[in-house]
MIVEXSE-525766 format. One line per field, with one value per residue: residue in three letters; residue number from 1; z, x, y of N, C-alpha, C in turn. Coordinates in steps of 0.05 Angstrom, whole numbers, plus 32768, in hexadecimal, padded with zeros to 4 digits. Example, Ala and Ser with C-alpha at 12.3 -4.5 7.8 and 13.67 -1.06 7.14 Angstrom:
<rs>
rest	ALA_SER;
nr	1_2;
nw	809C_808E;
nu	8108_8101;
nv	7F8E_7FD3;
caw	809C_808F;
cau	80F6_8111;
cav	7FA6_7FEB;
cw	809C_809D;
cu	8108_8102;
cv	7FBE_8001;
</rs>
This chain:
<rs>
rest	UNK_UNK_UNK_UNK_UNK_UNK_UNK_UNK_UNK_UNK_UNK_UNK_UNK_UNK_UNK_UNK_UNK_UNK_UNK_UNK_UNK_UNK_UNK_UNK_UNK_UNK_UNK_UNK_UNK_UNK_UNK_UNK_UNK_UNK_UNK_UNK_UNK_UNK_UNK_UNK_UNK_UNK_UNK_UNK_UNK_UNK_UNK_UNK_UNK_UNK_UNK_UNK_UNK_UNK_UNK_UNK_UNK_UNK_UNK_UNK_UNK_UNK_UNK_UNK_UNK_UNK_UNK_UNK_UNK_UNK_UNK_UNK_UNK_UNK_UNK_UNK_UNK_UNK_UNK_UNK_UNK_UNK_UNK_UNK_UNK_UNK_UNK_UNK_UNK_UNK_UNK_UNK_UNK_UNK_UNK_UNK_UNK_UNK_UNK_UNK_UNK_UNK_UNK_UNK_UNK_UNK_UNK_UNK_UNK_UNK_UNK_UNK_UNK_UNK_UNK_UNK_UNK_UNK_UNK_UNK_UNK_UNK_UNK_UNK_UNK_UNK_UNK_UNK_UNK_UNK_UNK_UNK_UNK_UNK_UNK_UNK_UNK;
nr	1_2_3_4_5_6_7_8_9_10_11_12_13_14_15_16_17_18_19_20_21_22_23_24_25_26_27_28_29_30_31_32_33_34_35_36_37_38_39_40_41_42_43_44_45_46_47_48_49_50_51_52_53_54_55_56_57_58_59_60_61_62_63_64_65_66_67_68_69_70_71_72_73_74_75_76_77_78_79_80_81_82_83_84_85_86_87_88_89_90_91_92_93_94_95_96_97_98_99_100_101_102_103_104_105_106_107_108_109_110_111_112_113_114_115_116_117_118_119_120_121_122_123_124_125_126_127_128_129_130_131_132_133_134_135_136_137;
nw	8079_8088_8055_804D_805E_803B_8057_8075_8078_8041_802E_8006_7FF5_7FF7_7FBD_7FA1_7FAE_7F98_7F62_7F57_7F5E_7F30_7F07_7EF0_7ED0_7EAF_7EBF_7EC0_7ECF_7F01_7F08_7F1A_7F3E_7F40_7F77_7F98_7F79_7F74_7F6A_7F76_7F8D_7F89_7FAB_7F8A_7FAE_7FCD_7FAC_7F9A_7FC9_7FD3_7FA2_7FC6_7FE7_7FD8_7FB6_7FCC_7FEE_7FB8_7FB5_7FDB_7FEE_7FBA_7FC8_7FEB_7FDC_7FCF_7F9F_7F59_7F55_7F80_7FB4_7FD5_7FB3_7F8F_7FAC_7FB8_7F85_7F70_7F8A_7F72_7F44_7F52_7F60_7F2C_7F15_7F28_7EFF_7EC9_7EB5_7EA6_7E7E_7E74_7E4F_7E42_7E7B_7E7A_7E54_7E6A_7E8D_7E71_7E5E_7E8D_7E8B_7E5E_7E45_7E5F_7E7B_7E9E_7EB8_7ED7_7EF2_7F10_7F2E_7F44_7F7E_7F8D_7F93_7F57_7F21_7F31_7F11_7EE8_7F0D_7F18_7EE5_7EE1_7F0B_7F00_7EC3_7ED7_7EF9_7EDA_7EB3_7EE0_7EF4_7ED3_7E96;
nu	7CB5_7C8C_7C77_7C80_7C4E_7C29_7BFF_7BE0_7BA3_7BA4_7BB3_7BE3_7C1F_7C5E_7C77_7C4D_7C30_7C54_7C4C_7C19_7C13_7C39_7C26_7BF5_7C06_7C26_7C61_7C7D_7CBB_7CBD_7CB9_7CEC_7D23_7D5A_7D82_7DB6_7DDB_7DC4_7D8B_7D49_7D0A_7CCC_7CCB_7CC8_7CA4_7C8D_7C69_7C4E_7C2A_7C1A_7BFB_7BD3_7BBC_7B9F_7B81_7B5D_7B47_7B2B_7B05_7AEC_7AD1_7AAB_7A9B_7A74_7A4B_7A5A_7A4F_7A71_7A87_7A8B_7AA1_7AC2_7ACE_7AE9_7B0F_7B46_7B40_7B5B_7B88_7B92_7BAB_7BD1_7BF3_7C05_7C21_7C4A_7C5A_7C5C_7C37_7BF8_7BD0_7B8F_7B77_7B99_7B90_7B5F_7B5C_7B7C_7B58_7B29_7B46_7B4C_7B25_7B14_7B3F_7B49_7B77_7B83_7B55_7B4D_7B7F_7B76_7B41_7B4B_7B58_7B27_7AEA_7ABD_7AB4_7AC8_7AF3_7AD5_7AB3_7AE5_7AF7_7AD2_7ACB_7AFE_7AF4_7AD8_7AF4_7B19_7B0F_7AF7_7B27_7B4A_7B7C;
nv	8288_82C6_82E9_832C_835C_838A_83C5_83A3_838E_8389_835D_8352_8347_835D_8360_8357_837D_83A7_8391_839C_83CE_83EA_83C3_83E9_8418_83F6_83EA_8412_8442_8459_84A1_84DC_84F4_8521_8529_8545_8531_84F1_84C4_84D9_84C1_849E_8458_8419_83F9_8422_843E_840D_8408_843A_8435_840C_8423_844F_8439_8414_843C_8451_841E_841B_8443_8445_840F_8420_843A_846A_84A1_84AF_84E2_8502_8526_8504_84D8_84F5_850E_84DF_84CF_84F7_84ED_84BF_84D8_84FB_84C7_84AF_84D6_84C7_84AF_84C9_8500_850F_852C_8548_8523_84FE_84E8_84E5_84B3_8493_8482_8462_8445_8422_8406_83F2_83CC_838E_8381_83A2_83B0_837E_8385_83B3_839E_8372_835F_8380_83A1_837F_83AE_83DD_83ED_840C_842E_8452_845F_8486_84AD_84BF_84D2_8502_851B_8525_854C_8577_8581_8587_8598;
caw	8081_8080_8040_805A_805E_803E_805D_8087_8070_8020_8026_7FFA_7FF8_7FE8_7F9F_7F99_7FAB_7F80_7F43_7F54_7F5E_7F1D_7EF2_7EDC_7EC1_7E9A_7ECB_7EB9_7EDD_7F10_7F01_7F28_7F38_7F59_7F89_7FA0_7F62_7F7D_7F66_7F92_7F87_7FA4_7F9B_7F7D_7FC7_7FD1_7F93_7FA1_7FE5_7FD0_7F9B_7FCF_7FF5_7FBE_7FA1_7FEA_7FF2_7FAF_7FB8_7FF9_7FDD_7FA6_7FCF_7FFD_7FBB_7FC1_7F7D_7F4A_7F53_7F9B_7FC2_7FE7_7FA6_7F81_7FB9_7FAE_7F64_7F69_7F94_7F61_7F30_7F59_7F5F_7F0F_7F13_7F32_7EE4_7EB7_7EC2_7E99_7E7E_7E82_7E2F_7E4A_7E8C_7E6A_7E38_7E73_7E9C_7E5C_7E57_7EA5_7E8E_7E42_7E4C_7E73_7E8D_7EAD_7EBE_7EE6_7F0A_7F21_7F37_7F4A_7F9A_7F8D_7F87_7F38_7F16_7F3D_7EEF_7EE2_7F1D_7F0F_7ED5_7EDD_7F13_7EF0_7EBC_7EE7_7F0A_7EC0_7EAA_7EEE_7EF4_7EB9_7E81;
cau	7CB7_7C7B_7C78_7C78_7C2E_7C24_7BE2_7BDA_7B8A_7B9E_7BC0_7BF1_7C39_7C6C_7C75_7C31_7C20_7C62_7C3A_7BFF_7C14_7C3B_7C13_7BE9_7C14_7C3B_7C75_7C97_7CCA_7CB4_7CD3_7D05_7D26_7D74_7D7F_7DC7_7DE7_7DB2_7D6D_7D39_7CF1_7CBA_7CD4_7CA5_7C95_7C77_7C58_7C37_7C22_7C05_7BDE_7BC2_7BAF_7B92_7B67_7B52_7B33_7B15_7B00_7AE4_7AB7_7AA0_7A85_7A61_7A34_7A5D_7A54_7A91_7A8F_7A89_7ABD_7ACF_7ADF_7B02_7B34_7B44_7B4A_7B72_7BA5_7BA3_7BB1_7BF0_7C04_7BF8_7C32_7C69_7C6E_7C51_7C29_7BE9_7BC0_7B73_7B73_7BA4_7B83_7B48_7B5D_7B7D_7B3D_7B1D_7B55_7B44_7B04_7B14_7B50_7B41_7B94_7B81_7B40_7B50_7B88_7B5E_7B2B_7B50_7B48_7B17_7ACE_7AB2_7A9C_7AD5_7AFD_7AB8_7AB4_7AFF_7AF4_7AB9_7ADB_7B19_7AF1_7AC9_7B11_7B28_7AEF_7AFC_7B43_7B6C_7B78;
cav	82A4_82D2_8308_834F_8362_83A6_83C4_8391_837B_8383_833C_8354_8341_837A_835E_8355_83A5_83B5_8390_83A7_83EE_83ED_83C0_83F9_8420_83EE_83E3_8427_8446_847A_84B9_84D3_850E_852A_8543_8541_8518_84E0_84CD_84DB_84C2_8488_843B_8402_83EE_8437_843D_83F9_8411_844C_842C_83F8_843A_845A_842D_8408_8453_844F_8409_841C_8457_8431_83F4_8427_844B_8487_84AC_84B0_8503_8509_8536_84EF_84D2_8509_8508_84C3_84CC_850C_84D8_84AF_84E1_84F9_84AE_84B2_84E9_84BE_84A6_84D9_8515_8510_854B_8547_8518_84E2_84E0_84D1_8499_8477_847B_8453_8427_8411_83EF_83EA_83BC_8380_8375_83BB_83AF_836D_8388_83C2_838A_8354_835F_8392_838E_8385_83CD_83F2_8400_8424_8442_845D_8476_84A3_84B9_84C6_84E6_8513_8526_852E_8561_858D_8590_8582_85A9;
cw	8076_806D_8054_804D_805B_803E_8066_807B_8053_801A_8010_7FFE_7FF6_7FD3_7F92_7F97_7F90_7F66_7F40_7F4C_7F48_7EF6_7EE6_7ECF_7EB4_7EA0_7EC3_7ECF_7EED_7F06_7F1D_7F24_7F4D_7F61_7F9C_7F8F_7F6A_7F6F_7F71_7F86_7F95_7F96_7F93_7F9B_7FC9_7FB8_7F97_7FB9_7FD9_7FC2_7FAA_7FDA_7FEB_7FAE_7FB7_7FE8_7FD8_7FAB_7FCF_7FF3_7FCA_7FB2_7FE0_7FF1_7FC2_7FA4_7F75_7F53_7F6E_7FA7_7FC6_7FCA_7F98_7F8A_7FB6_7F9B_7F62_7F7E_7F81_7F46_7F30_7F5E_7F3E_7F00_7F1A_7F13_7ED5_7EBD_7EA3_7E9A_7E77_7E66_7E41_7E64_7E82_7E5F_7E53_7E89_7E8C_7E53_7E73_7E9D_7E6E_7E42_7E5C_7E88_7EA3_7EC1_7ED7_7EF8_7F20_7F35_7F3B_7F6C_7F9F_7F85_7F6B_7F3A_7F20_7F25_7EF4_7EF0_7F15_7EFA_7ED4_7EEF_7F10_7ED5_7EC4_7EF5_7EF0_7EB2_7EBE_7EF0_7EEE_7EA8_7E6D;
cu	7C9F_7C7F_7C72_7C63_7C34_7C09_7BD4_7BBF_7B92_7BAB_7BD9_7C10_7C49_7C6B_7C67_7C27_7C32_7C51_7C28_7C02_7C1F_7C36_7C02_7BF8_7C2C_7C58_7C8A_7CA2_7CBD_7CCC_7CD7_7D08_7D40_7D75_7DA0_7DDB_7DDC_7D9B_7D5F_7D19_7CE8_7CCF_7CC0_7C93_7C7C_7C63_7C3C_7C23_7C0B_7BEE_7BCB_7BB2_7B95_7B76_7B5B_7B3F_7B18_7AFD_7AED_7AC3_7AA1_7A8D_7A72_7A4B_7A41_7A61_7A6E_7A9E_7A8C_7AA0_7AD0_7AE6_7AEF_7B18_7B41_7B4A_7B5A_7B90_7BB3_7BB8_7BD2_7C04_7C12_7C1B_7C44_7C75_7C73_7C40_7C12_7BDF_7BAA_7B6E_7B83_7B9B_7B65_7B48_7B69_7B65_7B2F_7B30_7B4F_7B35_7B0B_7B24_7B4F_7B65_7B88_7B66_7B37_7B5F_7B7E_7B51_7B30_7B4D_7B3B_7AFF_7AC8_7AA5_7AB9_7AEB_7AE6_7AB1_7ACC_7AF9_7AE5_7ABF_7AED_7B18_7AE4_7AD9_7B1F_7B1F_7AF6_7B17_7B59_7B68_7B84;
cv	82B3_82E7_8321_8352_8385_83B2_83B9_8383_837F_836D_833B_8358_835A_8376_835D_836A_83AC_83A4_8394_83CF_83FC_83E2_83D6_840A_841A_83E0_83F5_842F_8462_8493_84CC_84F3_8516_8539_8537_8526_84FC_84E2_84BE_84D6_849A_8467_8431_8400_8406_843D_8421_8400_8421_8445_841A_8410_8446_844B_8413_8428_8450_843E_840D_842E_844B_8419_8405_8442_8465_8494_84B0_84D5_8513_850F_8529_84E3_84D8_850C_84F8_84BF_84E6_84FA_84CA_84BF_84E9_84E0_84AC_84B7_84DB_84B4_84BB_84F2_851D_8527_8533_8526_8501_84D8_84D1_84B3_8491_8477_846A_8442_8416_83FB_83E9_83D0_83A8_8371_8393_83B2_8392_8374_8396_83B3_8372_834E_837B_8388_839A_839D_83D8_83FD_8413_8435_8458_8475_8486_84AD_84CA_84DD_84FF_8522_8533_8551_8575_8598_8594_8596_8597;
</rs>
């Protein structure tokens, strides 16, 4: 039986986005929120999803020399930032340090770049800090 293809060209299984999509941040629990004695928020699948989304765009930018601080890629990295938010909701200091754990860390730094092309941590993070710098506090 064929795996469900999520994103059709990222070759990636469902379980394969869900560990990709919550490998970086550890495999914590999205947070959540009721709404009618229920709780209401994304599953792993979408979470995986979005990150294939998310970082196919910045993956995309990146192989085609767009700069880290360019409009294209700030959108891009303000996605990721709201992806960011399904766990935690970073101010501008922890956004940072995990932009420098991308590339510092090599479990991070491979998943990032495991069907991505090499440099795209580095790209990230100067990105990430350059997104950090304008619109965090």
């Amino acid at each position: 039986m064929q795996p469900d293809k999520v994103y059709g060209n990222s070759g990636l299984d469902r379980a394969e986005a869900v560990e990709d999509g919550t490998a970086l941040i550890g495999h914590m629990t999205p947070r959540t929120r009721v709404v009618d004695g229920r709780p209401v928020g994304p599953t792993p699948e979408q979470i995986g999803q979005d990150w294939n989304r998310i970082s196919g765009r910045i993956a995309e930018l990146f192989s085609t020399g767009v700069p880290d601080n360019d409009p294209r890629t700030q959108q891009a990295i303000h996605d990721h930032y709201r992806w960011i938010c399904n766990f935690w909701v970073p101010d501008r200091d922890s956004y940072l340090r995990l932009a420098a754990l991308y590339v510092s860390q090599p479990k991070f730094r491979r998943r990032i770049e495991r069907k991505k092309p090499r440099g795209m941590a580095a790209y990230m993070r100067d990105a990430m800090t350059a997104y950090a710098w304008a619109r965090l506090r």
